[in-house]
C-alpha positions as CSV (number, residue, x, y, z in Angstrom):
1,X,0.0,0.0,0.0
2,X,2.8,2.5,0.8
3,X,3.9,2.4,-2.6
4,X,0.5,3.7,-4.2
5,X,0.8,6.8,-6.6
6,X,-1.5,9.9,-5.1
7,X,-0.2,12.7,-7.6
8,X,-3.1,13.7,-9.7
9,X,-3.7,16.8,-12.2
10,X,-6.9,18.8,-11.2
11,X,-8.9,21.8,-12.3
12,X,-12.0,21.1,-10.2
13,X,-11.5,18.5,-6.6
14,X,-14.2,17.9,-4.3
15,X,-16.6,20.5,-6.2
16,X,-13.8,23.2,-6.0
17,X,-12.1,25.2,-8.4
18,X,-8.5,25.1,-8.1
19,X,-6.7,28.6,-9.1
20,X,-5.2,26.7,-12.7
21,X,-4.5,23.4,-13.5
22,X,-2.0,21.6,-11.2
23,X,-0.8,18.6,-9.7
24,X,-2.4,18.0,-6.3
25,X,0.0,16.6,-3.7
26,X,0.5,16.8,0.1
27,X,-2.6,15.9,2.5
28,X,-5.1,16.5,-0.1
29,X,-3.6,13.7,-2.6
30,X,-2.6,10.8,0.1
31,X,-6.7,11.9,1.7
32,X,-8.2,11.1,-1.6
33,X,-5.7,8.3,-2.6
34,X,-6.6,6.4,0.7
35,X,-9.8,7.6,1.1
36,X,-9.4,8.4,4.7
37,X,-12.7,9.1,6.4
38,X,-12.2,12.9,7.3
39,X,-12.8,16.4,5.8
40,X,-9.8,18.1,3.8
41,X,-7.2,20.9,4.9
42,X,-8.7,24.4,5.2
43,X,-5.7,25.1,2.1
44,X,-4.8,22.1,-0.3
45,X,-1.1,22.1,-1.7
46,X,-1.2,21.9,-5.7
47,X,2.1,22.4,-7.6
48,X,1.6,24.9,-11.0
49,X,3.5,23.4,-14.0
50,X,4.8,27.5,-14.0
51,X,7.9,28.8,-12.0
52,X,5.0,30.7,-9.6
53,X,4.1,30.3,-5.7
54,X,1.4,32.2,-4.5
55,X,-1.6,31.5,-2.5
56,X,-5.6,31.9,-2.4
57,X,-8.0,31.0,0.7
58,X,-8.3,27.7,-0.1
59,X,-4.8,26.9,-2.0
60,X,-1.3,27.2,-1.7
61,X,0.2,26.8,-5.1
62,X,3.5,25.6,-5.8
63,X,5.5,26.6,-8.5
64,X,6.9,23.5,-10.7
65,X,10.6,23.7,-9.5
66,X,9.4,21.8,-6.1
67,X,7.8,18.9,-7.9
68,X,8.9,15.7,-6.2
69,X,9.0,11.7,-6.4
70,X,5.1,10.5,-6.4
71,X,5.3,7.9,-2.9
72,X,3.4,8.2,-0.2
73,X,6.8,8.9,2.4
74,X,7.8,12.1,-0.1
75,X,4.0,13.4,0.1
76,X,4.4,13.3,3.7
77,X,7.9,14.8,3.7
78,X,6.0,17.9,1.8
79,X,2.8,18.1,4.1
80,X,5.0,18.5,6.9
81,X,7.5,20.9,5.0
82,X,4.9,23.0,3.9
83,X,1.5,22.2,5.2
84,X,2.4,21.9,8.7
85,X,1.2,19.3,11.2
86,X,-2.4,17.8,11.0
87,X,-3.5,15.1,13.8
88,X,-6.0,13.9,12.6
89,X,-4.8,13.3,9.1
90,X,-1.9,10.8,11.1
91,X,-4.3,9.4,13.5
92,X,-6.4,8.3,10.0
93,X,-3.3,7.2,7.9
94,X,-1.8,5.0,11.2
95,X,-5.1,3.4,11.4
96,X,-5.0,2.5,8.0
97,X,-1.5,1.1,7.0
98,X,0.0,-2.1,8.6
99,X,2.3,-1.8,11.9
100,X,4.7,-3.3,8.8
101,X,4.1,-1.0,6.2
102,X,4.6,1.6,8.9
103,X,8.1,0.5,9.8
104,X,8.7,-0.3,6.3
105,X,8.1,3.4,5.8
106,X,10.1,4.8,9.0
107,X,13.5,2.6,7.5
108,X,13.5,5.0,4.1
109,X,14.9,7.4,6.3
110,X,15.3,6.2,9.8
111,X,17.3,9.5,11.1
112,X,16.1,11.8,8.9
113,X,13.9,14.8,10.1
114,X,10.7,14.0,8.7
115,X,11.1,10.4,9.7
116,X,11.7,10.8,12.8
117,X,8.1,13.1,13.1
118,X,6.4,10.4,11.4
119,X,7.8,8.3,14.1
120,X,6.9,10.4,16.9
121,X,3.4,10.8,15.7
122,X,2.3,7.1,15.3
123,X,3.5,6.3,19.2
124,X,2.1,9.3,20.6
125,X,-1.1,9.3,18.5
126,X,-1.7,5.1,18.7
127,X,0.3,5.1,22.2
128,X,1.9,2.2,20.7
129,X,5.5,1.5,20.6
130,X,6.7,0.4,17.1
131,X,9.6,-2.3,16.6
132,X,12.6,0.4,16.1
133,X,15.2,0.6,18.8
134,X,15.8,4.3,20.5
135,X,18.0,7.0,18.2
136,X,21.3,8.0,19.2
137,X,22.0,10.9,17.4
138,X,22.5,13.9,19.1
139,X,20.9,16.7,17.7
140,X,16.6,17.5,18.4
141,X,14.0,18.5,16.3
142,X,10.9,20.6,17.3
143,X,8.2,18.4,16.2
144,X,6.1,21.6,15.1
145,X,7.7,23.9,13.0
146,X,7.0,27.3,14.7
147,X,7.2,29.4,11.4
148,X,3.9,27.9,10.4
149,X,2.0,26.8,13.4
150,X,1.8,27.6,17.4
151,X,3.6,25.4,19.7
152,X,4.2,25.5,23.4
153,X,8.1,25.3,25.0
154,X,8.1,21.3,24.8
155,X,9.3,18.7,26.2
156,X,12.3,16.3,24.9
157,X,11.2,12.7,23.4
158,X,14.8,11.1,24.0
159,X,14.3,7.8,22.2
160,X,13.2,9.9,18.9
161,X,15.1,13.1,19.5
162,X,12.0,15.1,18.9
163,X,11.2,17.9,20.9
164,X,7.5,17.5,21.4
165,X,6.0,20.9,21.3
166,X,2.4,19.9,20.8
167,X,0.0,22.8,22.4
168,X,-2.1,19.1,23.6
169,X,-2.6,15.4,24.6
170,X,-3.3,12.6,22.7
171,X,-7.2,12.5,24.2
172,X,-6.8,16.5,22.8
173,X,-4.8,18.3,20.5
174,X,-6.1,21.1,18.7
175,X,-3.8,23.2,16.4
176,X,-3.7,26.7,15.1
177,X,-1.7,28.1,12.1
178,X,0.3,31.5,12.3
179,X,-2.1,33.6,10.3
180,X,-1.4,37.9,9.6
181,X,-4.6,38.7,11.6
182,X,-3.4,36.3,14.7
183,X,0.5,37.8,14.5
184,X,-0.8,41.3,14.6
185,X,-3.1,40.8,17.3
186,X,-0.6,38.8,19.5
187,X,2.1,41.7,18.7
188,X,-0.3,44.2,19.4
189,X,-0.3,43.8,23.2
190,X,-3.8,44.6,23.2
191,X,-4.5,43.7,26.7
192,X,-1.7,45.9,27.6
193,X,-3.8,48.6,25.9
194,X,-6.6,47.6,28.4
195,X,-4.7,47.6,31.2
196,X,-3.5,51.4,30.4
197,X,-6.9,52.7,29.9
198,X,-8.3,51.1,33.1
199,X,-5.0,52.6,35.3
200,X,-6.8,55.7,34.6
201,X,-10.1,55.3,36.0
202,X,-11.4,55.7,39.2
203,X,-11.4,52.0,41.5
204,X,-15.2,53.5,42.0
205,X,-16.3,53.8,38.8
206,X,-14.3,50.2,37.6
207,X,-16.3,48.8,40.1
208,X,-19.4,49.8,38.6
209,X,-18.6,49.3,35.2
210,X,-17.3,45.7,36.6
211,X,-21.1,44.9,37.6
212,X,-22.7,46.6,35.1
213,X,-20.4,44.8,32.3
214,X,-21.3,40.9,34.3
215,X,-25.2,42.0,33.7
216,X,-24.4,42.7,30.0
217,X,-22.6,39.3,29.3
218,X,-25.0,37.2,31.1
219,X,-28.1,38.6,29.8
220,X,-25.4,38.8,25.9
221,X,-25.1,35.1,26.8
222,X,-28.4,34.5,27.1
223,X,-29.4,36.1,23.8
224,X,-27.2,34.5,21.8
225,X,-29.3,31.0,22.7
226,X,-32.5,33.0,22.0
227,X,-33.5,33.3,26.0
228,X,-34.2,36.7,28.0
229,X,-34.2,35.5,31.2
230,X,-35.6,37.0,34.4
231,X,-33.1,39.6,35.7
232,X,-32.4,37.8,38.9
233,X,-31.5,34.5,37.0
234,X,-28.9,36.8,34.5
235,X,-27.7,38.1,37.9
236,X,-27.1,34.5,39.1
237,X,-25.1,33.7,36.3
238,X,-23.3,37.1,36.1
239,X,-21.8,36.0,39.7
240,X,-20.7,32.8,38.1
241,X,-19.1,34.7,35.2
242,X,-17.1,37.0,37.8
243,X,-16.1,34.1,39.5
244,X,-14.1,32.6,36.5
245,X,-10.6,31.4,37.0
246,X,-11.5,30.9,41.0
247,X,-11.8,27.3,40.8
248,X,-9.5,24.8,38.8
249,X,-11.7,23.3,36.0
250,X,-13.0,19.8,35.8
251,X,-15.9,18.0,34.9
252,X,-17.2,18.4,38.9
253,X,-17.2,22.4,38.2
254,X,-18.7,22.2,34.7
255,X,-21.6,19.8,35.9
256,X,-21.7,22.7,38.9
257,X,-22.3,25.5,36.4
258,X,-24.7,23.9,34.6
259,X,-27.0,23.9,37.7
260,X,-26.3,27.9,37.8
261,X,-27.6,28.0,34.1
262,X,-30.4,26.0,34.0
263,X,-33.1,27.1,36.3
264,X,-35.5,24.4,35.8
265,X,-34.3,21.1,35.6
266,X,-37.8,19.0,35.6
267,X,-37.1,18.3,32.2
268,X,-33.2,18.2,31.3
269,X,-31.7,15.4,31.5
270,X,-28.6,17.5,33.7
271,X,-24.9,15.7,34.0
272,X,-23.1,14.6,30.7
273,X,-25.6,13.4,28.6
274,X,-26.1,9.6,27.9
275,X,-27.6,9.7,25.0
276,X,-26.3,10.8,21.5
277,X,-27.0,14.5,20.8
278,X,-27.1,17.1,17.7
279,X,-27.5,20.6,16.9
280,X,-30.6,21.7,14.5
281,X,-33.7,21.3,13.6
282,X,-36.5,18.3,13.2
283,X,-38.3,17.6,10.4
284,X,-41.8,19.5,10.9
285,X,-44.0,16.2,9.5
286,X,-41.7,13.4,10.1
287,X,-39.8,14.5,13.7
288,X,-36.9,13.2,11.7
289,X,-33.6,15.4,12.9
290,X,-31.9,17.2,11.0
291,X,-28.4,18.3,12.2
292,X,-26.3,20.9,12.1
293,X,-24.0,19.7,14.2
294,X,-23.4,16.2,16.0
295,X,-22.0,16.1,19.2
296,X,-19.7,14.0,20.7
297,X,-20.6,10.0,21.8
298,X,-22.0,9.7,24.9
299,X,-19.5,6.7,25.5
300,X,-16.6,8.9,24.6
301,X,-17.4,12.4,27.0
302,X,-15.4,10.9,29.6
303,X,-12.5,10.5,27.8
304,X,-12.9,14.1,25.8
305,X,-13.1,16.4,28.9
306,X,-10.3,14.9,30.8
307,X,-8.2,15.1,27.3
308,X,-9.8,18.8,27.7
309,X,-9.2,19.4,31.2
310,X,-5.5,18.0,31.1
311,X,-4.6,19.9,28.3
312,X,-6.1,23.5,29.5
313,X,-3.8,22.6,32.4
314,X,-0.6,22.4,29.8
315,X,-1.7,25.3,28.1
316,X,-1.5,27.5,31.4
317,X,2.4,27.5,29.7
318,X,2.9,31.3,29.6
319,X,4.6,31.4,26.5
320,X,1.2,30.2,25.2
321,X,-1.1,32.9,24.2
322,X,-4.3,33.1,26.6
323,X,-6.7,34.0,23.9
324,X,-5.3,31.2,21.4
325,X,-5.3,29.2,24.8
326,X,-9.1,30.3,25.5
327,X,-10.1,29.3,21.7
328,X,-8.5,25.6,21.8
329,X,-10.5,25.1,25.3
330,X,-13.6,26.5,25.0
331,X,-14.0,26.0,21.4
332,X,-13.4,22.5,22.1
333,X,-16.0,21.9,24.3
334,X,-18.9,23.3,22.6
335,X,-17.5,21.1,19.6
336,X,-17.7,17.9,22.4
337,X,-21.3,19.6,23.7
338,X,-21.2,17.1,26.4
339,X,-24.5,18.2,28.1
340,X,-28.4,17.9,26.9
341,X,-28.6,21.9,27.6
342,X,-26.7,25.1,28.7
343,X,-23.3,24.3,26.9
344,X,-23.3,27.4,24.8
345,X,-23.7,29.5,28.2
346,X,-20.4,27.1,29.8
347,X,-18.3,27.7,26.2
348,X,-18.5,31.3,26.9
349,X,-17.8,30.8,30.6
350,X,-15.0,28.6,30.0
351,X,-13.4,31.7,27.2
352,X,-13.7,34.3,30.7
353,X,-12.0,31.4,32.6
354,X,-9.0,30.8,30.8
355,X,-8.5,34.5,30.2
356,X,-8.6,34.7,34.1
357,X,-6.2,32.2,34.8
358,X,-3.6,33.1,32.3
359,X,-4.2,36.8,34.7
360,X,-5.5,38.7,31.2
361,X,-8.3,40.4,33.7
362,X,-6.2,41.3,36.6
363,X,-7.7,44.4,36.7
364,X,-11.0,43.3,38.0
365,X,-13.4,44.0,35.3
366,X,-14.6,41.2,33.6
367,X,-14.5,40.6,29.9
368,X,-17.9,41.0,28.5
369,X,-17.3,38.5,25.4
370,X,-20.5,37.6,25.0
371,X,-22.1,41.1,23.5
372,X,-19.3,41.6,21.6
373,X,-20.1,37.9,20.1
374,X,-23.8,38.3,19.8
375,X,-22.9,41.6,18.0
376,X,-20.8,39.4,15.3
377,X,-23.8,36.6,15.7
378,X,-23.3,35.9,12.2
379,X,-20.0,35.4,12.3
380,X,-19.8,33.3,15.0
381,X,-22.4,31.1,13.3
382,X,-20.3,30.7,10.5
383,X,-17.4,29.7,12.6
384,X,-19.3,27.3,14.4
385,X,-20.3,26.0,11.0
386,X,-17.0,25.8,9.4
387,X,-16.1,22.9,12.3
388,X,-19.3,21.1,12.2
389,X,-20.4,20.8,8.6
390,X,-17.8,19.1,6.8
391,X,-17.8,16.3,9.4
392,X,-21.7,15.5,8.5
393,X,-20.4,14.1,5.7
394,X,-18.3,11.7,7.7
395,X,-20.3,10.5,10.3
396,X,-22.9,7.3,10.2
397,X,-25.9,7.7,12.5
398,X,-29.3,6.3,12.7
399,X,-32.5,8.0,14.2
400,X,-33.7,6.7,17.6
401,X,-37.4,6.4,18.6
402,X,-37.5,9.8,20.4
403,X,-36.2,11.5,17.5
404,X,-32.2,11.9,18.4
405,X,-29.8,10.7,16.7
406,X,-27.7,7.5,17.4
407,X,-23.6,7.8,16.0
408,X,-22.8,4.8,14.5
409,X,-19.1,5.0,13.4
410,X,-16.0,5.9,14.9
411,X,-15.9,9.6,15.4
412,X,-14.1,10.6,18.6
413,X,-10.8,12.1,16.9
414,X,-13.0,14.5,15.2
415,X,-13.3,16.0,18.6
416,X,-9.5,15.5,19.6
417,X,-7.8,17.2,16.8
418,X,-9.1,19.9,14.8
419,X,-8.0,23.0,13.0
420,X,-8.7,25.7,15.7
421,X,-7.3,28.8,13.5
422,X,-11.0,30.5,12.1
423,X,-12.1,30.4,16.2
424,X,-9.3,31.9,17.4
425,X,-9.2,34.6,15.0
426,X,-13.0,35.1,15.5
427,X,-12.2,35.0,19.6
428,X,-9.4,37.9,18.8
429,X,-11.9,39.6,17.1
430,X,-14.2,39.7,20.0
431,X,-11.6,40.3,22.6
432,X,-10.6,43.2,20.8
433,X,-13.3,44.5,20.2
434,X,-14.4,44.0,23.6
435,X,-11.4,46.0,25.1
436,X,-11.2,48.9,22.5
437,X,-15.7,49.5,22.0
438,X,-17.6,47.8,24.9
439,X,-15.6,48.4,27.8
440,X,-14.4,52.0,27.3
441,X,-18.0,52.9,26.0
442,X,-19.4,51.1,29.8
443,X,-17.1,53.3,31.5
444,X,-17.4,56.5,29.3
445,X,-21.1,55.9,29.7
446,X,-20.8,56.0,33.8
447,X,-18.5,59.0,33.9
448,X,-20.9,60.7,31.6
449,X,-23.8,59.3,34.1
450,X,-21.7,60.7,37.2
451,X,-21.2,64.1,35.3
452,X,-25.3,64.5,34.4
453,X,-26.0,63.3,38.1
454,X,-24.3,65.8,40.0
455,X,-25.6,68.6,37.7
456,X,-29.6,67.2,38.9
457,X,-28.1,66.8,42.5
458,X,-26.8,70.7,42.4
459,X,-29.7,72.2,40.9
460,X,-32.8,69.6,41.6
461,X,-31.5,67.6,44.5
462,X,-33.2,64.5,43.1
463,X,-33.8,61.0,44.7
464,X,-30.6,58.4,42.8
465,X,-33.9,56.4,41.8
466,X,-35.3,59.2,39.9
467,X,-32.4,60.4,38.4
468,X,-32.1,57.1,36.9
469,X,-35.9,57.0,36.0
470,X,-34.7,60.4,34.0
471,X,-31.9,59.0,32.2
472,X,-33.8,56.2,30.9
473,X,-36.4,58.2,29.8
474,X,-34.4,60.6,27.8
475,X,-32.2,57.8,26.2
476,X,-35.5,56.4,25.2
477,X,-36.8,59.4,23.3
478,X,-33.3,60.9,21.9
479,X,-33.2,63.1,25.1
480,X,-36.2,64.8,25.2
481,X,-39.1,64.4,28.0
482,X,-41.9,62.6,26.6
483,X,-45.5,64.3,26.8
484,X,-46.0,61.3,29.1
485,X,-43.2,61.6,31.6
486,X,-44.2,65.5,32.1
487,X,-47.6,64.4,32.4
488,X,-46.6,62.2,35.5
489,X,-43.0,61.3,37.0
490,X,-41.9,64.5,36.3
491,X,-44.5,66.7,35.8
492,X,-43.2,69.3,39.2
493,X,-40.4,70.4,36.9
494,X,-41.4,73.9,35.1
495,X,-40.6,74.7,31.6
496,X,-37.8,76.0,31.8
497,X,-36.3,73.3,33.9
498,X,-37.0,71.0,31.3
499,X,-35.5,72.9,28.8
500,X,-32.2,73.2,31.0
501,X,-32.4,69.1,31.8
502,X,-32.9,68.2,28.3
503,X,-29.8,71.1,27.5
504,X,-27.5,69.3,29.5
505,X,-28.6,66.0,29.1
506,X,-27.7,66.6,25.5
507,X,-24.4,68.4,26.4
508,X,-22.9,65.4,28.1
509,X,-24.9,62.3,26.4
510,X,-24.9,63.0,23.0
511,X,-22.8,66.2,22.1
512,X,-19.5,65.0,23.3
């Protein structure tokens, strides 16, 4: 099998149009050679029969100077050259050969680089050791090559002199590429913007803000699963929310929270679920789902979160990123969606948890995420999407008699290793966003609040209540009094003190 031919020419592959005719190679070729069960790269690798490199969204083209030998060992040798390292592409093509046809692969070039990662990957990914005595060379070899994809510092794998730099754990092992959007972020330093704006506001009004901002990303969170809950129940989580980072995660806190979010539990099933599960709709005749996504195995949830758990705990690395770090983690587990309900509430939580532990909100106010995320709600769908999509395609299931759905193949490394790049640029998006529009308006909005109030307290020596009641009406009616609120809650104030109000109000709300 290892000597099969995968180079093929292409114009079209897999319904898309490739930027010119080329020769596909790399992942995409050995995928469709061997018909792995699993979708394809986010890029394919084609080489142009023109001396030209360049790249689109969904190709990296080659020029014709680095065509290569057509075997299965010098398609890998490119794929990790150029394509960087994809798990579940190894986990697939180590299920598939023979432990022979592995080794017989290894011995083409048993101390060469590439080798060597091949090597790594099969024990580490199988947790089987294969028949080929320790290396005793001298020199080491990150495993991921750092130009193309995030790693953490590593540890050293002595018997194949490969420095193991993999941001997981077998049970879970998402990657990310280096992308322009997540370099210039990361270089940014925007929390270190944050952190400067904040030094120059007054411990009083951060802690308002703080409490005011909790309110707005539990009642965001809410939203975003098409709930408006009571305002003492978006309170009750907003607590939770503040309380992220406080307590070391695990499947005991995460069942924990999931009380906190759902309020009546007569008719969830609460706990990790022990039944299949799915995303979507039902067929309006038939009751027949119809998924958008399908969730993990019930049999393999166990498994998945301590994978989950164990490698949040690695990536607590501080040379990791904490919002790359928060993507992986909590991306990860509304891929896994381990409970019958509330796990869109505990994905969110899980993004203010991480930031907390890797100490991005030392400064007490927490990050609202969630409005900025139900302000880019279809974008976030669309991320969500990109994940959960192409694996329909590769997943068996049957419909049980109350209408869910019933996995039938083997599916579990769909949930171990995935390409986390689109979240974490969409999480970047929202942390930014976040820190440089929904903060700093909060806060604006309270010193402009403070500024109106003492005016009313100087001149109308107002009850707070009332003052409040007052605000709310004039943001309501683009600050004027309604004929209403003259007619009633305010109707002692004379003319000309509504003129004045409405003067100021206008002066400091909308003017500046």
């Amino acid at each position: 099998m290892i000597f099969n031919r995968f180079s093929q020419k292409i114009s079209v592959f897999h319904g898309m149009q490739a930027p010119e005719e080329a020769t596909l190679v790399g992942y995409g070729a050995i995928i469709d050679g061997l018909q792995l069960g699993m979708p394809l790269p986010a890029q394919l690798a084609i080489i142009s029969d023109k001396r030209r490199r360049y790249s689109t969204e969904k190709w990296k083209v080659f020029s014709s100077k680095n065509i290569f030998e057509d075997s299965l060992y010098k398609h890998l040798v490119f794929a990790l050259k150029y394509e960087g390292i994809n798990l579940l592409f190894f986990k697939k093509l180590f299920e598939t050969l023979s432990e022979k046809d592995s080794v017989t692969l290894l011995q083409l070039e048993p101390t060469g680089q590439y080798s060597r990662k091949i090597w790594f990957l099969y024990e580490w990914l199988l947790q089987k050791q294969l028949p080929i005595d320790d290396l005793a060379i001298k020199n080491f070899v990150p495993l991921i090559d750092t130009k193309m994809q995030y790693a953490i510092t590593g540890t050293r794998s002595v018997r194949h002199r490969i420095i193991n730099n993999l941001p997981g754990t077998p049970e879970f092992c998402p990657l990310l590429f280096k992308t322009d959007k997540l370099e210039a972020y990361i270089n940014a330093n925007v929390f270190d913007k944050k952190n400067t704006f904040l030094n120059n506001i007054h411990n009083d009004v951060l802690k308002r803000a703080s409490s005011f901002l909790l309110l707005k990303d539990s009642k965001a969170s809410f939203a975003i699963e098409g709930e408006n809950p009571a305002n003492n129940r978006a309170i009750r989580w907003g607590k939770a929310i503040g309380q992220a980072g406080d307590k070391t995660l695990s499947i005991y806190e995460l069942e924990r929270l999931q009380q906190i979010v759902i309020e009546n539990s007569r008719f969830v099933k609460m706990g990790l679920r022990n039944q299949g599960g799915f995303v979507g709709e039902h067929d309006r005749s038939t009751g027949a789902p119809i998924p958008d996504h399908i969730s993990a195995k019930q049999d393999d949830l166990d498994v998945l979160l301590k994978g989950l758990i164990e490698t949040n705990t690695l990536l607590q690395d501080k040379s990791y990123d904490a919002v790359l770090a928060a993507a992986t983690i909590a991306f990860g587990f509304v891929f896994i969606h381990p409970f019958v309900d509330g796990n869109g509430r505990l994905h969110r939580y899980i993004i203010h948890h991480v930031l907390a532990k890797k100490q991005m909100t030392q400064q007490g106010v927490i990050f609202p995420i969630s409005a900025s995320i139900l302000d880019k709600i279809v974008d976030y769908k669309n991320v969500l999407e990109s994940y959960s999509h192409p694996l329909l395609d590769h997943m068996t299931w049957t419909e049980t008699t109350g209408h869910n759905v019933e996995v039938t193949n083997h599916t579990i490394d769909f949930y171990r290793y995935f390409d986390a790049t689109k979240e974490a640029e969409f999480l970047y998006d929202c942390v930014a966003d976040t820190l440089e529009r929904v903060i700093p308006e909060e806060v604006n909005y309270l010193l402009k609040y403070d500024a109106f109030k003492r005016y009313m307290d100087n001149h109308f020596e107002m009850p707070d209540t009332l003052v409040a009641l007052l605000v709310r009406f004039l943001e309501q009616n683009d600050g004027k009094f309604s004929k209403r609120a003259l007619e009633k809650e305010f109707s002692e104030l004379k003319k000309e003190e509504v003129i004045a109000i409405e003067a100021h109000y206008n002066t400091i709300f909308i003017e500046d």
